[in-house]
Structures are given as C-alpha cells and as structure tokens.
N, C-alpha and C positions, 0 to 999 in steps of 0.2 A: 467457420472461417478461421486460419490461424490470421494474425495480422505478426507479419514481417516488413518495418518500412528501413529502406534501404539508404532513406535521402537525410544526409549529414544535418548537424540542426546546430545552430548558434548557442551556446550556453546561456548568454544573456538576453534578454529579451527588454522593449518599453511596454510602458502599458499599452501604447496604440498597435504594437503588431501584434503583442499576445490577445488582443479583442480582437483583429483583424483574423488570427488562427485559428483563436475558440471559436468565433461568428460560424467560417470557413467549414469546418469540420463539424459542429451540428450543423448545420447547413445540408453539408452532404452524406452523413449518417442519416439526419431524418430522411431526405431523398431514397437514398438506399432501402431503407426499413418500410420506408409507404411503398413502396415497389416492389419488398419481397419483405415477408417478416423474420425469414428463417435467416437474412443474414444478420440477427440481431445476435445470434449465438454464435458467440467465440469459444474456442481452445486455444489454451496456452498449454506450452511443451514445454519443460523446462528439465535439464540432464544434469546429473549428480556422478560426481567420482571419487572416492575415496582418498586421498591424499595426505602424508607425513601420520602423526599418529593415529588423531581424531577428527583432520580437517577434511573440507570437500573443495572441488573444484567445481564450479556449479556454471554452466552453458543457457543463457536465456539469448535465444534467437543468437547475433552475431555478439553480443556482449560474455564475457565472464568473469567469476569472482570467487572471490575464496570466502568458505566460510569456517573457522574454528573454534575453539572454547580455550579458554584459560589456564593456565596451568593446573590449578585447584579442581578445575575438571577434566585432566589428562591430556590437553590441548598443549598448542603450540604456541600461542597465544599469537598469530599469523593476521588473524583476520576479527571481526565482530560475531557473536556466536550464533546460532538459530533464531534464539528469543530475540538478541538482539535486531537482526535483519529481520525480524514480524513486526517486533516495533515502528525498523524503519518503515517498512511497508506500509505498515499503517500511517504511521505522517507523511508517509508521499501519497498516497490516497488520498487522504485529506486535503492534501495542499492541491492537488487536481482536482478537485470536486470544488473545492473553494474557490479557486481562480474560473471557476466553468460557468458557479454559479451565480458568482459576485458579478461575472461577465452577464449570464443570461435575466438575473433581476434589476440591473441596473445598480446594483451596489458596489460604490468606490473602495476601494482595498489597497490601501497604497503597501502593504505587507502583512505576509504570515508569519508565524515562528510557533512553534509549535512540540511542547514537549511529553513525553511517554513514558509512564512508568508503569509496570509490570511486577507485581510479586507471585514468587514459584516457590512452593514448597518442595526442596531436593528428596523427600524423605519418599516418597514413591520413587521417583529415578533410581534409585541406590538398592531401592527392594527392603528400603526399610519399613513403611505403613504404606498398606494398600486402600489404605480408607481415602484417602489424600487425593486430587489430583495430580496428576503429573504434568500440568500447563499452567498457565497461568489461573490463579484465583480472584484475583483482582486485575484490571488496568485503567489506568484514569491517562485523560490526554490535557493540556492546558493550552488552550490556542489560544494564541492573542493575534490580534487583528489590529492594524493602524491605519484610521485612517479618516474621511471628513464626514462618516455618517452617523445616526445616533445609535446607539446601544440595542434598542429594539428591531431596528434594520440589520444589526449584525444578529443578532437573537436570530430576527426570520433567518438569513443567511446558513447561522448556524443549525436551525430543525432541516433546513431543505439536504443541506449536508447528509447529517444525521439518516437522515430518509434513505440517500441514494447513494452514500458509500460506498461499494463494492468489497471495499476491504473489513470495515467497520462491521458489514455485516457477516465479512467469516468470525471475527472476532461474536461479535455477539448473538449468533444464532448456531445452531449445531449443523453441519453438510455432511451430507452422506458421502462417505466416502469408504473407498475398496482397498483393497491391499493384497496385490496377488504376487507368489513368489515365482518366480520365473524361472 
C-alpha cells in the first residue's frame, strides 16, 4: 500500500485532538491489519533530481524540497544536506512514535524537543581511507520530555520508543538494499 493522504491538516494541534487522532488512526489501522495483514506493508516512493551544482529536488508524494551541501562540499548551500535531512528524519520519527506512545500508555507529555548529532568521517567520501565508513560512525539523540510524569514512566516511554522506531531502526540495524542503474 503506498499511503497518499490528500486531506489538508492544521499545523497546530492541542492535546485533546492530537489523542482524539492517534486514538482514530490506530483504531483504524489495527481494524485494517486484523482484517488483512498484508495491508501492514507500505512503500514509500520518493523522486530525486539533480539541481544547481550539487543540490536535489526531492518529490515525496505531493510535498517537495531541496536538499544541498555547503560550500566546503561543492554545494550551494540552498538547502540542509543528506546527513542533515536523516537526522531530521530521525527526530520527526521520534517525535511520532513519542506522541503515539505517550498517547497509547497513558503518559502525559506536555513537550518534545529533541537534538541529533552525527559524526562522519569525510575521509572515505573524498577517496581518501577506505578503511573508514563513509556514513555516520556515531549518532547520539538527546530527547527531553516535559511534562507531569515521573522519570521512570518516561524511561518506559522512552524503551517502547526505542523498540518501534521505524526510523531508528534504519539508523541502527543494516537493510538490504539494491541499487540498479537504469
């Protein structure tokens, strides 16, 4: 199933509608999945174009964005670069897994905020040590949470997270992936 949703969405939200949403939507996912399990597997599409030196024009569903690198790396310095957008990826993962959860354990969260840091060693990129990765070697994330529960209820919060990331776990496991030139 790709998921394409069409219906305009408010930027801000209170707590009582975004519980009334998350409630809504597993609600009718688990519906959906008890009734067929094959629609538990999604594809995402998402389209890339070349653009000014180094940059992309990147198409996910009806949204697009640019993505480029710094001057220091032949860019334009136009937009946020790859690593940078995995990152974000990763804390918007996070913060929907964390609002999903905090929803479905009964844990109060009156805010996230949530920071990313990644160190890459350039020296594979450049074709200088191929001993090296050429992705990140490290990433550490720093969530903080606000809100009227105790420490150990964010702890659970935070393993159940941890568990069902989707994002977290391309970051931390290896996926098979192809590469065909077309």
């Amino acid at each position: 199933m790709t998921i394409i949703d069409q219906t305009p969405r408010a930027t801000r939200t209170d707590a009582a509608d975004r519980a009334a949403r998350l409630d809504a939507a597993g609600a009718a996912w688990n519906e959906r999945i008890a009734a067929d399990a094959s629609t538990a597997r999604l594809t995402y599409r998402v389209n890339g174009r070349g653009t000014g030196a180094v940059a992309s024009e990147i198409t996910a569903g009806r949204h697009r964005f640019t993505v480029d690198e710094p001057a220091a790396l032949a860019g334009d310095d136009v937009a946020a670069s790859p690593v940078e957008y995995a990152l974000g990826a990763l804390i918007s993962c996070q913060i929907v897994v964390y609002r999903l959860y905090a929803n479905a354990l009964g844990i109060a969260v009156d805010d996230i905020e949530i920071t990313a840091e990644g160190d890459l060693d350039a020296r594979r990129l450049f074709g200088i040590d191929d001993t090296v990765r050429p992705g990140f070697d490290a990433v550490r994330l720093d969530v903080r949470l606000t809100g009227p529960e105790s420490r150990e209820r964010y702890e659970e919060l935070r393993r159940t997270v941890d568990d069902r990331c989707p994002v977290l776990d391309l970051f931390a496991n290896p996926v098979p992936t192809s590469v065909r030139l077309g």
